[in-house]
C-alpha positions as CSV (number, residue, x, y, z in Angstrom):
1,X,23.4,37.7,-213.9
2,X,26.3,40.3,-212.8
3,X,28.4,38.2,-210.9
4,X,30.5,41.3,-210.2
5,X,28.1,42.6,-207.8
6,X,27.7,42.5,-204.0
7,X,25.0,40.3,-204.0
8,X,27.3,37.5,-205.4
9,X,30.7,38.4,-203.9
10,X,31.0,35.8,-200.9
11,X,33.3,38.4,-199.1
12,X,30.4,40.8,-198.7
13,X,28.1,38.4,-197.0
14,X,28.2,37.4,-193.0
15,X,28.2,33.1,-192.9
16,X,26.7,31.5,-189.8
17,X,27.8,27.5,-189.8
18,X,25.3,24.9,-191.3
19,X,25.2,22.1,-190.4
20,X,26.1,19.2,-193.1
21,X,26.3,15.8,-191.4
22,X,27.8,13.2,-189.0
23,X,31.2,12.8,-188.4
24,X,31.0,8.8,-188.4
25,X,29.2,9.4,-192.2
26,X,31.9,11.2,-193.5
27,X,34.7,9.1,-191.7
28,X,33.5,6.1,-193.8
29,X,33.1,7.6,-197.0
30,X,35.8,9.7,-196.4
31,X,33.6,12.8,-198.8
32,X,30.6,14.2,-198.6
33,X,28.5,17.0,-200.7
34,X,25.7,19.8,-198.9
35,X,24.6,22.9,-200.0
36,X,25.6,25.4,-197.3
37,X,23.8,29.3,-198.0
38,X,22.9,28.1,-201.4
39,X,26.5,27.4,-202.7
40,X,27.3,23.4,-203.5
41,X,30.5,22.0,-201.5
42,X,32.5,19.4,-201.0
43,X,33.4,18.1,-197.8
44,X,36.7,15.6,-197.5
45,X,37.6,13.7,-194.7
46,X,41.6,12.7,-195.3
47,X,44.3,11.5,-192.7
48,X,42.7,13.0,-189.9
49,X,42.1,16.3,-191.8
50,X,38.6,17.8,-193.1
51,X,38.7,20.2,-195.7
52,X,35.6,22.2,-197.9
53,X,35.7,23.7,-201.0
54,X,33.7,24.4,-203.8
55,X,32.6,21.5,-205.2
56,X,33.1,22.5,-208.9
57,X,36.4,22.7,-210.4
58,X,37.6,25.9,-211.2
59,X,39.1,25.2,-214.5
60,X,35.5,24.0,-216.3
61,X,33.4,23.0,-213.5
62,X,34.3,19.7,-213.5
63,X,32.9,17.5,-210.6
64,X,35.3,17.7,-207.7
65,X,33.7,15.2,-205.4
66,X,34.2,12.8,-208.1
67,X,37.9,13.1,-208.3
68,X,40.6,11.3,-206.2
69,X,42.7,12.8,-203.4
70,X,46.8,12.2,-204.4
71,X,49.8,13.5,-203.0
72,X,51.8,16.0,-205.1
73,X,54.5,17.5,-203.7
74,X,53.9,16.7,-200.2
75,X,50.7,18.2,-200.6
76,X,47.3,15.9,-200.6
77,X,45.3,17.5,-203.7
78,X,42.1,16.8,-205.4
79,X,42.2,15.8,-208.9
80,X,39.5,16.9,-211.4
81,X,38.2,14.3,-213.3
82,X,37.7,15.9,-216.4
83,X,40.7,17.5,-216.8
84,X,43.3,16.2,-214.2
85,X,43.8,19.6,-212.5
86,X,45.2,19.5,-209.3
87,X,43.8,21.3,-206.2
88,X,45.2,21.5,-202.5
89,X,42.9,20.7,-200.5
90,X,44.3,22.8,-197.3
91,X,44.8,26.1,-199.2
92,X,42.8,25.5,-202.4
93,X,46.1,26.3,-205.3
94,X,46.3,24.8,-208.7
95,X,49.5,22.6,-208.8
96,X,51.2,22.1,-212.3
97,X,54.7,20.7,-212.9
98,X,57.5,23.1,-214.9
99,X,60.7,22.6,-216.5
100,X,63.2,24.6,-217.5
101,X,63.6,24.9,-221.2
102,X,66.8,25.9,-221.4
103,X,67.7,23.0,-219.3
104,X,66.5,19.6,-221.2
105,X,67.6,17.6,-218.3
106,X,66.6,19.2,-215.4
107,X,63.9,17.8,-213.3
108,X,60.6,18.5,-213.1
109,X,59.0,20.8,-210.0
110,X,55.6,21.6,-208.6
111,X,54.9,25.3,-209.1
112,X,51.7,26.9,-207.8
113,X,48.9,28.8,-209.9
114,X,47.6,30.4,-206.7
115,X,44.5,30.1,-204.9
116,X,42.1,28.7,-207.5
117,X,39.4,27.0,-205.7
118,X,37.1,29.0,-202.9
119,X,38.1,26.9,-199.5
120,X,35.6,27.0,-196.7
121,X,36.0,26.2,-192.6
122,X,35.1,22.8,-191.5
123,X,34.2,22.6,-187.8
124,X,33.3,19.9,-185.5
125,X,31.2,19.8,-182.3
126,X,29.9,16.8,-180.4
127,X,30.2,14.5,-183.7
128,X,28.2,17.2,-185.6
129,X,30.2,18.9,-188.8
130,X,29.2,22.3,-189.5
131,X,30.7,24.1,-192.7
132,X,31.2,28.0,-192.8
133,X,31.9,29.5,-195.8
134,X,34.8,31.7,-196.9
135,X,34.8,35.7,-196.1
136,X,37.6,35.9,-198.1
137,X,38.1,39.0,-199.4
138,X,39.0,37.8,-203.2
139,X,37.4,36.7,-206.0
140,X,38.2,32.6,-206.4
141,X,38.2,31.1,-210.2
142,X,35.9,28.4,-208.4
143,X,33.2,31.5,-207.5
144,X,32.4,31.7,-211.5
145,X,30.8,28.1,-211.4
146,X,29.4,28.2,-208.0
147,X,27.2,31.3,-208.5
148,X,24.8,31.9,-211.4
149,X,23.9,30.1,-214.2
150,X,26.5,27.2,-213.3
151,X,24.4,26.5,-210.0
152,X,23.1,23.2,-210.2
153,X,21.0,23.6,-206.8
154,X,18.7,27.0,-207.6
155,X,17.6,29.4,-205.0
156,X,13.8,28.8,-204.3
157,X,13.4,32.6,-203.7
């Protein structure tokens, strides 16, 4: 499958919102999965905040809605269970920690990858949550294993 072409490139499609759930579900388990226009998310619910993305890592497709939600550098991140790559879930970056070679005693920082992992728009209306997926017009990391032969949910067309 050419995932190069328009008809897999989620920039070049118009999303309407799907609806995926009750906001008093997700509340308690604080995640949920859907399939919203045939691609698999991942729906969080964390202090207050909802956030979607892909639900497959984008390092090797690692099950994100598996992972645990930690703070790293401020920032609340998902982290891959196969691999302990760290996500934001707000802007969807891999997080690594650097030091400076030349400087054995130097501590530690958070650096940024950049955006990794396709994030989507979480609404909610009347207790309803609706997820609309990204128009953004770049090609994620994360968009290798949600499209394809890495789909776990198959189109029925």
């Amino acid at each position: 499958m050419d995932l190069g072409g328009s008809e897999q490139d989620p920039e070049m499609k118009e999303y309407s919102s799907v609806y995926v759930g009750r906001e008093e579900d997700i509340k308690k388990s604080e995640r949920m999965t859907a399939v919203v226009h045939d691609r698999e998310v991942v729906i969080f619910y964390h202090k207050g905040d909802y956030h979607a993305m892909d639900i497959r890592c984008y390092h090797s497709g690692g099950p994100l809605h598996l992972g645990e939600i930690e703070d790293f550098d401020g920032r609340p991140c998902i982290v891959c269970p196969w691999h302990k790559y760290k996500i934001t879930l707000a802007t969807g970056e891999g997080l690594y920690q650097s030091k400076n070679p030349k400087d054995p005693s130097a501590k530690p920082k958070w650096c940024s990858k950049g955006i990794k992992q396709r994030i989507h728009t979480v609404t909610v209306d009347s207790g309803n949550i609706y997820v609309t997926l990204s128009k953004e017009p770049f090609n994620c990391d994360s968009d290798f294993y949600a499209t394809g032969d890495f789909k776990v949910i198959k189109s029925s067309s």
